[in-house]
C-alpha positions in Angstrom: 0.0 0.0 0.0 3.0 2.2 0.6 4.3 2.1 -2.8 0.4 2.4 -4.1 0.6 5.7 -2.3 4.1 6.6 -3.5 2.9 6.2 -7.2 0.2 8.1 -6.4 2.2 11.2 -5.2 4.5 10.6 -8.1 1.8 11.2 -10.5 0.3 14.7 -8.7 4.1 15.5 -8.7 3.8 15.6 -12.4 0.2 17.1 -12.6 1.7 19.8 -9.9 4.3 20.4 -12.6 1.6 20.3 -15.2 -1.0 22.4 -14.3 0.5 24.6 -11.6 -1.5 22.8 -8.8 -0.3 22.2 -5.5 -2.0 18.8 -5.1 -0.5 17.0 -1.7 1.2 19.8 -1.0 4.2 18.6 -2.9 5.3 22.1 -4.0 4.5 24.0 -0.9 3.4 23.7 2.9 -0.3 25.1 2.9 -0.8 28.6 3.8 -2.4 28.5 7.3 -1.0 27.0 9.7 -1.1 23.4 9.7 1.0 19.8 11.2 3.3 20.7 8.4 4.9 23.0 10.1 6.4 20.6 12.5 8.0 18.9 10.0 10.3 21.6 8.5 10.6 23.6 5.7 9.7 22.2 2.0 11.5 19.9 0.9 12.3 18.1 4.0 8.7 17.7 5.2 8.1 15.9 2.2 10.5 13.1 3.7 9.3 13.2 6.9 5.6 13.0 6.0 6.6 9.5 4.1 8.5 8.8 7.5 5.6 9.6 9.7 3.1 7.9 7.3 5.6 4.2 7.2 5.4 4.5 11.5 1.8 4.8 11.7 1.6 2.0 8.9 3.2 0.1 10.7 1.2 0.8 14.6 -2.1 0.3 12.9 -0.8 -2.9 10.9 0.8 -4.4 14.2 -1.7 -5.9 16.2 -3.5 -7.2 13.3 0.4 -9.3 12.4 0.3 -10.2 16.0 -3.1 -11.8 15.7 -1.9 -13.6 12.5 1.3 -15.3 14.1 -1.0 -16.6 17.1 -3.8 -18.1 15.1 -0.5 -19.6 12.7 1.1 -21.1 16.2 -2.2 -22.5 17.0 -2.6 -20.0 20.2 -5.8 -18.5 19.0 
């Protein structure tokens, strides 16, 4: 799903380019203040938005793997 997402901002990347849009947020932070902020400046909070987004991937997908190697062990 990560790379799904990935290709995804890839291709409004080159729609931004395109048209002049600022879809994501790719080119720019929005105007207003926002969680973007924390991140730092552009392009850096580009990384760490793919950083924070791979951690809470991986909180939200945990207890659900956890459940899958009990039920595999037989522990159910």
């Amino acid at each position: 799903m990560a790379l799904v997402t990935l290709g995804y901002a890839l291709c409004m990347g080159a729609v931004n380019i395109v048209t002049g849009g600022n879809y994501l947020w790719l080119r720019h932070p929005p105007t207003g203040a926002s969680l973007l902020d924390l991140l730092g400046p552009w392009p850096w909070y580009l990384l760490w938005m793919a950083v924070v987004g791979f951690a809470m991937l991986i909180v939200l997908e945990a207890p659900f793997a956890i459940a899958r190697r009990r039920a595999s062990r037989g522990m159910g």
